[in-house]
C-alpha positions as CSV (number, residue, x, y, z in Angstrom):
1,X,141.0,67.0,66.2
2,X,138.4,69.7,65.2
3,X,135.5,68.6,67.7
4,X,132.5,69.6,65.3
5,X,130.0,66.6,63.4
6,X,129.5,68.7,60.6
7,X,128.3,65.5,58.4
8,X,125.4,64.8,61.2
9,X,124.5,68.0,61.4
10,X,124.1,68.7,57.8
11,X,122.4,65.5,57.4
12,X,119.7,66.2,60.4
13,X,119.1,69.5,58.9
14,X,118.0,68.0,55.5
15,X,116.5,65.0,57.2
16,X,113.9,67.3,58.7
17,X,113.6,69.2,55.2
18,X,112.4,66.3,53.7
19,X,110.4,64.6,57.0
20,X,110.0,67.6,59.2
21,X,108.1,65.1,62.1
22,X,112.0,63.9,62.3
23,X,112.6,67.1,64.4
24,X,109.6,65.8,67.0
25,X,112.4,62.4,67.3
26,X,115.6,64.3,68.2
27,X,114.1,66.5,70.0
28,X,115.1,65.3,73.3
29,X,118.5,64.9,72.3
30,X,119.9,67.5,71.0
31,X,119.5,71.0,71.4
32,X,120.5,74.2,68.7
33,X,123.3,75.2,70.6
34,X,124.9,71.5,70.6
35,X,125.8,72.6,67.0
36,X,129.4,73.4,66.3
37,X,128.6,75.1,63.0
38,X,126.2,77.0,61.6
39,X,123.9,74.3,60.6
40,X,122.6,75.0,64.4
41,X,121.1,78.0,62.9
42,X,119.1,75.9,60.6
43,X,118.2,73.6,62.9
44,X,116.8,76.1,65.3
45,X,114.6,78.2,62.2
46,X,113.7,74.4,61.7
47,X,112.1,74.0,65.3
48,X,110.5,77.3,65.2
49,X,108.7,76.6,61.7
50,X,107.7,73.2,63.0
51,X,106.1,74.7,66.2
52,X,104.4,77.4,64.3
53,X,103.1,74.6,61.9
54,X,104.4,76.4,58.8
55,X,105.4,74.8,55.5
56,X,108.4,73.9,55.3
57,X,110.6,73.7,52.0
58,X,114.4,74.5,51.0
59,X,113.2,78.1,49.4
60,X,111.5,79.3,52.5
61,X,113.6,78.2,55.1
62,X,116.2,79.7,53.1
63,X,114.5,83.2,53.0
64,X,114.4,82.8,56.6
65,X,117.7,82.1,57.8
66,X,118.7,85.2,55.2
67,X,116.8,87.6,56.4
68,X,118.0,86.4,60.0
69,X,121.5,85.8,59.6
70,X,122.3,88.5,56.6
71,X,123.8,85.5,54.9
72,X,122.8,85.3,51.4
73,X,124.2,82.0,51.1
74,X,121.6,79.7,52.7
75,X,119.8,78.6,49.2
76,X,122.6,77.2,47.9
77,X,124.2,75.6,50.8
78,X,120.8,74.4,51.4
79,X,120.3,73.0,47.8
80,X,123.7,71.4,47.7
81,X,122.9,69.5,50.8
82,X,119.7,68.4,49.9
83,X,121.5,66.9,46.6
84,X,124.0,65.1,48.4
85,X,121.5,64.2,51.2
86,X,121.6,59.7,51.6
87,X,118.1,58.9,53.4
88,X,119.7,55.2,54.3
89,X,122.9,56.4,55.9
90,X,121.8,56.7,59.2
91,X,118.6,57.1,61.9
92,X,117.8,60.8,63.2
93,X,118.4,59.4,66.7
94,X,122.0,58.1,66.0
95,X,122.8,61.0,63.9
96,X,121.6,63.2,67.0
97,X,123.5,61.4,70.0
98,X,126.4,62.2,67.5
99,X,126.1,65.9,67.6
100,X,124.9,66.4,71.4
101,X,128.6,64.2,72.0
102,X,130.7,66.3,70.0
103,X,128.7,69.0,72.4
104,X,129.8,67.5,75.5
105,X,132.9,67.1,74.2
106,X,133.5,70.7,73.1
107,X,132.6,71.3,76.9
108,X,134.9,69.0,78.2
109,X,137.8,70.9,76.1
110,X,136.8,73.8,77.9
111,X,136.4,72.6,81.5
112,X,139.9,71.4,80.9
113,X,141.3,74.7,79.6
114,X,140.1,76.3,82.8
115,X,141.4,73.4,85.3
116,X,144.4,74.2,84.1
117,X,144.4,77.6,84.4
118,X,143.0,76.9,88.0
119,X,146.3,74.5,88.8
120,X,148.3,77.0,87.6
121,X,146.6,79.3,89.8
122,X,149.6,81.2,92.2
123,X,146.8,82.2,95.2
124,X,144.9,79.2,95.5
125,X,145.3,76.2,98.2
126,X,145.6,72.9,96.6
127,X,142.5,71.4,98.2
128,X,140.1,74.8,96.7
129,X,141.9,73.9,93.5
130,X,140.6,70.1,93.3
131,X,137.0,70.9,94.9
132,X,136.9,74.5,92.2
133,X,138.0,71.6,89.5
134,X,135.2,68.8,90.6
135,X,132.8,71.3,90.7
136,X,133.9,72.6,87.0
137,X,133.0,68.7,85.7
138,X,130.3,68.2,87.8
139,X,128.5,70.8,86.3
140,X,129.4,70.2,82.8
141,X,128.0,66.5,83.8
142,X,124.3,68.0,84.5
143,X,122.0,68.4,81.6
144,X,119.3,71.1,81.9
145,X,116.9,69.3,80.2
146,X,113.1,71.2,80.2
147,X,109.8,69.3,80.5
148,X,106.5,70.0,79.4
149,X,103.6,70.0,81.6
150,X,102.5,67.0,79.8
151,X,105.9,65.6,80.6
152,X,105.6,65.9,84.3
153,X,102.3,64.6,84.7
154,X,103.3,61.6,83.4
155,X,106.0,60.8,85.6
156,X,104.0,61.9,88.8
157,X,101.3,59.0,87.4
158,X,103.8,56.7,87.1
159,X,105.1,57.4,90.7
160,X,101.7,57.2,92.1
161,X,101.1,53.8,90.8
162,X,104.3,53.2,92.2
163,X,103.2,54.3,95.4
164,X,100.1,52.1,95.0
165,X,101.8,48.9,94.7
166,X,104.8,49.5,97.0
167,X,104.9,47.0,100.5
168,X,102.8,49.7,103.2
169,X,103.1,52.6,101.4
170,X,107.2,52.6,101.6
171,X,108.8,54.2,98.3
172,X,111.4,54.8,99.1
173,X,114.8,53.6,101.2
174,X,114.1,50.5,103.7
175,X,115.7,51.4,106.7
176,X,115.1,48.1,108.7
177,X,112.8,49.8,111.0
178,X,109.4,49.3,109.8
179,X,107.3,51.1,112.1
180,X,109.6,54.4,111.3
181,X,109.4,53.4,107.6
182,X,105.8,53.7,107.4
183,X,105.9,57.1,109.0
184,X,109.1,58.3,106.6
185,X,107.6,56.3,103.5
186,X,111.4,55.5,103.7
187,X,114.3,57.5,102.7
188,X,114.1,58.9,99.5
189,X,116.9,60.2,97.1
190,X,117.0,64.0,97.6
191,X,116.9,63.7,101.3
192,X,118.8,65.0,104.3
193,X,118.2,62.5,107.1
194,X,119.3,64.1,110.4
195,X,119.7,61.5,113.0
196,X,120.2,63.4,116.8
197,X,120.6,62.3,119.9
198,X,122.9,62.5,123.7
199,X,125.2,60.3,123.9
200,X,125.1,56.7,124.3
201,X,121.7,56.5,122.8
202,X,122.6,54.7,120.7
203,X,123.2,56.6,117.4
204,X,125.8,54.6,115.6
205,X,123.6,51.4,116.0
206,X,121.0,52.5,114.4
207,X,122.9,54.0,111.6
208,X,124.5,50.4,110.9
209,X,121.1,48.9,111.0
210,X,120.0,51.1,108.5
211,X,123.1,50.0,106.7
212,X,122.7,46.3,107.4
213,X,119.2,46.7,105.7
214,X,120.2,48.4,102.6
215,X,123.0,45.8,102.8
216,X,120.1,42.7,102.8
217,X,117.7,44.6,100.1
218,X,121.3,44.4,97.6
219,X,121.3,48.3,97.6
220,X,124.7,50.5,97.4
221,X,126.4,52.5,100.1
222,X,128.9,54.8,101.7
223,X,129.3,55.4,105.3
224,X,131.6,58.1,106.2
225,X,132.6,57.8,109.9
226,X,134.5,60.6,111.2
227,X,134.6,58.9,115.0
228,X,134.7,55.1,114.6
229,X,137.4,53.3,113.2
230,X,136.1,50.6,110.5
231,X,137.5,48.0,112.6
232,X,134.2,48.7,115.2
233,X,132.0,49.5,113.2
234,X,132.6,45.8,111.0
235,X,132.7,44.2,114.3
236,X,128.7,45.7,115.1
237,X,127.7,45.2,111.7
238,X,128.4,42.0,112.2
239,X,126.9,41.5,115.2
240,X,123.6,43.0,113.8
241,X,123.9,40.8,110.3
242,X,124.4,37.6,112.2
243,X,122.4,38.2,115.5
244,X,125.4,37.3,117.6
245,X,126.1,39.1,121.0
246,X,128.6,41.9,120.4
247,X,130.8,40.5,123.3
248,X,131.6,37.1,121.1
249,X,132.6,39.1,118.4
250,X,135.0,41.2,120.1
251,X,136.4,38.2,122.0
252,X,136.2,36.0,119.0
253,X,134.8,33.3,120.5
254,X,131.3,31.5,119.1
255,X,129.1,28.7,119.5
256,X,128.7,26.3,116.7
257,X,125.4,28.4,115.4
258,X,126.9,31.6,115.6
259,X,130.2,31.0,113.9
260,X,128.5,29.4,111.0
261,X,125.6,32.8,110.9
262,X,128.9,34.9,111.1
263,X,130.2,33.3,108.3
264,X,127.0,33.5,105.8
265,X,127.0,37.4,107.0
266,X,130.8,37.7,106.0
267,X,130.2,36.4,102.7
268,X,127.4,38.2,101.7
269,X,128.8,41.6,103.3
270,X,132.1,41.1,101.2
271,X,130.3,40.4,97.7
272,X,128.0,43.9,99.2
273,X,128.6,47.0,97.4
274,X,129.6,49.0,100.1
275,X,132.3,51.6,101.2
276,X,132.9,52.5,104.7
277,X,135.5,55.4,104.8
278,X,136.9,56.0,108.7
279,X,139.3,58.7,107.8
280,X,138.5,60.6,110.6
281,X,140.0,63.8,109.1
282,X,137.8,64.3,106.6
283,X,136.1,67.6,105.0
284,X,133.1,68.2,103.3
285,X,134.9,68.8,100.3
286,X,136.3,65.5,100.6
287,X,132.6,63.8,101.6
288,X,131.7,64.7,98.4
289,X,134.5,64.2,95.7
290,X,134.7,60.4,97.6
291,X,131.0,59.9,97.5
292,X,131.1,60.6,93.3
293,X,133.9,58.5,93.2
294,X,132.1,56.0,95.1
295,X,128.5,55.9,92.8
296,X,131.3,56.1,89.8
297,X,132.6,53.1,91.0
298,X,129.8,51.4,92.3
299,X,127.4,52.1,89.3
300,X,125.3,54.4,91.8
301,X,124.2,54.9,95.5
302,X,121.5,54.5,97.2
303,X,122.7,55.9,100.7
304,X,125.2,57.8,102.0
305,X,126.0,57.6,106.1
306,X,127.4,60.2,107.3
307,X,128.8,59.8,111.6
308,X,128.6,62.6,112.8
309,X,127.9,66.5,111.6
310,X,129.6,67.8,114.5
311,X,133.2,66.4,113.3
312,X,133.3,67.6,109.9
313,X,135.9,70.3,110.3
314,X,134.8,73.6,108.7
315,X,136.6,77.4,108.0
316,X,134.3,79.7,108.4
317,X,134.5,82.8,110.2
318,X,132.7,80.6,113.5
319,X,131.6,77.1,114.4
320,X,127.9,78.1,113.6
321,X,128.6,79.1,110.2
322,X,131.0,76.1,109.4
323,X,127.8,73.9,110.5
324,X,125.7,76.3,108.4
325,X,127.7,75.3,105.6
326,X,128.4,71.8,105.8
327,X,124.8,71.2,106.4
328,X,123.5,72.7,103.0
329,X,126.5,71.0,101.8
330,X,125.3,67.7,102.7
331,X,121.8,68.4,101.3
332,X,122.9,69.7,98.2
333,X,124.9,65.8,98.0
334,X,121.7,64.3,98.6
335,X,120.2,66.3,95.6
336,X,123.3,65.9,93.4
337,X,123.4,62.0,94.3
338,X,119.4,61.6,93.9
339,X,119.7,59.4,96.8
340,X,119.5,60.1,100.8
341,X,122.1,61.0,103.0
342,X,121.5,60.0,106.8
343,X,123.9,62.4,108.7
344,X,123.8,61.6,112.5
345,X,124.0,64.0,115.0
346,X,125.2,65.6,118.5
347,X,122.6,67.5,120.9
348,X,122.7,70.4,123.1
349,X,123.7,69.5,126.7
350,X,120.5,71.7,127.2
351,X,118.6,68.7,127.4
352,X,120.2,67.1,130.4
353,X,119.4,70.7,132.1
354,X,115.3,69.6,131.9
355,X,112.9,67.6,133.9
356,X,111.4,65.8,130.4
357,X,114.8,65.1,128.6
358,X,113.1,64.1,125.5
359,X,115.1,66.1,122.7
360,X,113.5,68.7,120.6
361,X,114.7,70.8,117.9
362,X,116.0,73.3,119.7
363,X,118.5,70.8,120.9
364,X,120.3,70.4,117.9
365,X,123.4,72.2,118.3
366,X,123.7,75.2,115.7
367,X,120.1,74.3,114.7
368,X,118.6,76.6,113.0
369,X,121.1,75.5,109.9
370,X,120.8,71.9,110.8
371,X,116.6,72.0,111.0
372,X,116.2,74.0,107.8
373,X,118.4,72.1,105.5
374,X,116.9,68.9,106.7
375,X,113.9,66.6,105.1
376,X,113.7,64.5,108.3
377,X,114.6,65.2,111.8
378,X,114.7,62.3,113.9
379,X,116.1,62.0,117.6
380,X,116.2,59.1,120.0
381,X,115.6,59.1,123.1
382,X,116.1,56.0,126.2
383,X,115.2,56.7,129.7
384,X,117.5,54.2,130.6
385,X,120.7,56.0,129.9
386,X,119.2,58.4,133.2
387,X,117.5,55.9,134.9
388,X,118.6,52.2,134.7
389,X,116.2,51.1,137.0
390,X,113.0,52.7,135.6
391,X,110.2,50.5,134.1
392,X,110.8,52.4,130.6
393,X,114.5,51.2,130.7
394,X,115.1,49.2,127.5
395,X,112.8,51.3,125.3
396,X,113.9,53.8,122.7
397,X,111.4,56.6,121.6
398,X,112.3,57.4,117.9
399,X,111.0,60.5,117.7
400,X,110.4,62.4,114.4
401,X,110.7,66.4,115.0
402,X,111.0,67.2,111.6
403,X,109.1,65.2,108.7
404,X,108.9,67.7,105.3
405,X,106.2,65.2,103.8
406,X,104.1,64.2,105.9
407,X,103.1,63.8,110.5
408,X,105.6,64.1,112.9
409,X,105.1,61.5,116.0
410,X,107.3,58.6,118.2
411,X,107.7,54.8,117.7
412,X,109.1,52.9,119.6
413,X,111.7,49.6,119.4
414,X,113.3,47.6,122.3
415,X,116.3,47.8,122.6
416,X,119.1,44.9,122.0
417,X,122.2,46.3,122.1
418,X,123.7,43.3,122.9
419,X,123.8,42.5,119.6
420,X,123.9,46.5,118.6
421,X,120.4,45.6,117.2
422,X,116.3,46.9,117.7
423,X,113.5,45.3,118.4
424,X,110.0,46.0,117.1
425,X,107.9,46.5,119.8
426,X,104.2,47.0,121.6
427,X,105.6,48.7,125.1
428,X,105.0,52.1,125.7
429,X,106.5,54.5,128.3
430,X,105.0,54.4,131.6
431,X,102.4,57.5,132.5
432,X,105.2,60.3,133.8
433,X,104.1,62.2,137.0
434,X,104.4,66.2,137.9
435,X,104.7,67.6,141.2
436,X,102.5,70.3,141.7
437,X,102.7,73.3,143.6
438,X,100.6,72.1,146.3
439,X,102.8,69.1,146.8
440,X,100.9,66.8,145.0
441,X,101.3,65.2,141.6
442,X,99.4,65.1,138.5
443,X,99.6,62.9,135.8
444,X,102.5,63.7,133.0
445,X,100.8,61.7,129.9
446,X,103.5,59.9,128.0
């Protein structure tokens, strides 16, 4: 099959010989080199004349593709296809898609030519032949397409008034968490959402409520969970979709109430368009072939969950470059994917080492990687995990080191892991004391 639309491109040509605004229509879809012939040439000449605002006729687009090419030819083969030229065959548009197709399909020709020079590749792994291969078609997939200044104006009005009519200023991903959704403005596509904290903080929780709320607004998602097996991570989910204690559902027994809220949260979760993926083995490389697979199959994503960083197994030449990649991995999915991707993550040991053991940045282990790729760094902190009998025991700090677009600063939920869940709340941590160096103590602040 010879993968050129020589009658659409012949006919486009002549279309704009006789209407040259039809060049202004297809602009946007097809290009000069989608051409598989030399009609491209034309079509190109034809752009340049209508930009310039010259005339334009058979003779002297002729003269110019002549002196351009060398090709004496062009008045003829012009003429002739301006006889046999049938103004009610087709629209520009339709005639257009037809050519930039037969492009992508000329492309698609070669990708394949080269995977299979890749399989039969005698020095490469299996696994670097599939990711060199996805890589080969993703990149055929992207149009470069260029916008004028005009162009992008428009779309930033349009996302303004967007942003003008949105619920509290949230454009973007509802996390569940409204008081750290009007500081974020939500998660937006693009995004890498570093989630940090010690253990037992409570991490995982709040990465299924994130999920149980893109769940409820009907959105799509992948959670990739390198630690938990599905079977847990169902059993919270459900526990935070129902508002049942997580004890009942790990013992399986209910009261009349929860068994029937359990039941409405099944339903709706199974009909959700959502993949959890607990292969606990699983490599960046295979993070992202899944997660294309997944928006493929789903029609698109809207989040991808990610538990943890830390277990995503790397080869580099240490463990701080392996994290140095997988993180720019993982934001360069985000972009890819237009949509967030909330990766959670382990802290230094560092902090337990202080006197304040809120986390900072410098926790993150590996950080400078992790705190560069990332949009949004948040970490959570309970003073309950070191204290159990302190009056701030019960409240999580959710504090945002990191915020690209806009104020770092803490909110704070109760919380009710009892059901895995959090509570909005007005508590605040009691004032923290200092000893001084005269024995004495002075007041910390919160």
């Amino acid at each position: 099959m010879r993968l050129i639309a020589d009658h659409a491109e012949c006919w486009l040509v002549t279309s704009i010989l006789f209407d040259p605004s039809v060049a202004d229509v297809v602009g946007d879809l097809v290009k000069p080199g989608d051409f598989g012939s030399d009609w491209g040439k034309a079509y190109a000449m034809q752009l340049e004349m209508r930009a310039a605002g010259s005339d334009m006729d058979v003779i002297d687009l002729a003269d110019r593709l002549s002196g351009r090419t060398g090709d004496p030819g062009w008045l003829i083969s012009l003429t002739e296809a301006c006889k046999s030229h049938i103004k009610s065959a087709s629209n520009p548009r339709s005639q257009a898609k037809v050519i930039a197709d037969y492009a992508r399909m000329r492309r698609l020709e070669a990708v394949a030519s080269e995977i299979q020079m890749i399989a039969h590749h005698p020095d490469m792994l299996a696994d670097d032949k599939v990711e060199k291969a996805q890589n080969l078609l993703v990149g055929m997939q992207k149009t470069a397409v260029l916008k004028d200044l005009h162009g992008q104006i428009k779309e930033w009005v349009l996302h303004l008034e967007e942003c003008s009519q949105s619920e509290g200023g949230v454009t973007g991903v509802r996390t569940g968490f409204d008081a750290w959704d009007e500081q974020t403005r939500g998660l937006h596509g693009g995004e890498l959402v570093i989630i940090a904290a010690r253990p037992a903080m409570g991490k995982t929780n709040f990465a299924l409520n994130i999920l149980n709320s893109v769940i409820g607004n009907g959105g799509k998602a992948a959670m990739f969970s390198l630690e938990m097996a599905s079977r847990e991570l169902l059993s919270r989910l459900c526990a935070i979709g129902a508002q049942i204690p997580y004890s009942n559902v790990l013992g399986g027994k209910f009261t009349a109430d929860e068994y029937t809220a359990l039941g409405k949260f099944i339903e709706r979760l199974q009909k959700a368009p959502v993949v959890i993926d607990d292969d606990a083995g699983v490599s960046l490389s295979d993070i992202r072939s899944r997660a294309r697979e997944i928006r493929r199959t789903l029609g698109g994503l809207d989040i991808v969950l990610v538990d943890y960083l830390q277990l995503i197994p790397g080869d580099g030449e240490s463990r701080r470059l392996e994290i140095e990649a997988i993180s720019r991995g993982l934001k360069l999915l985000a972009k890819e994917l237009s949509c967030p991707v909330v990766a959670l993550s382990q802290l230094s040991r560092r902090v337990e080492e202080r006197m304040d053991k809120r986390p900072i940045l410098s926790d993150l282990r590996e950080s400078g990687s992790i705190e560069q790729d990332a949009d949004v760094v948040t970490m959570l902190y309970r003073e309950g995990v070191y204290d159990p009998v302190s009056p701030d025991a019960g409240l999580v700090e959710v504090i945002t080191r990191k915020l690209r677009h806009g104020e770092t600063g803490t909110v704070y939920f109760e919380d009710d892991f009892g059901r895995c869940g959090f509570r909005e709340t007005d508590r605040r941590p009691a004032p923290r004391v200092k000893q001084t160096k005269g024995g004495g103590f002075d007041s910390w602040g919160e």
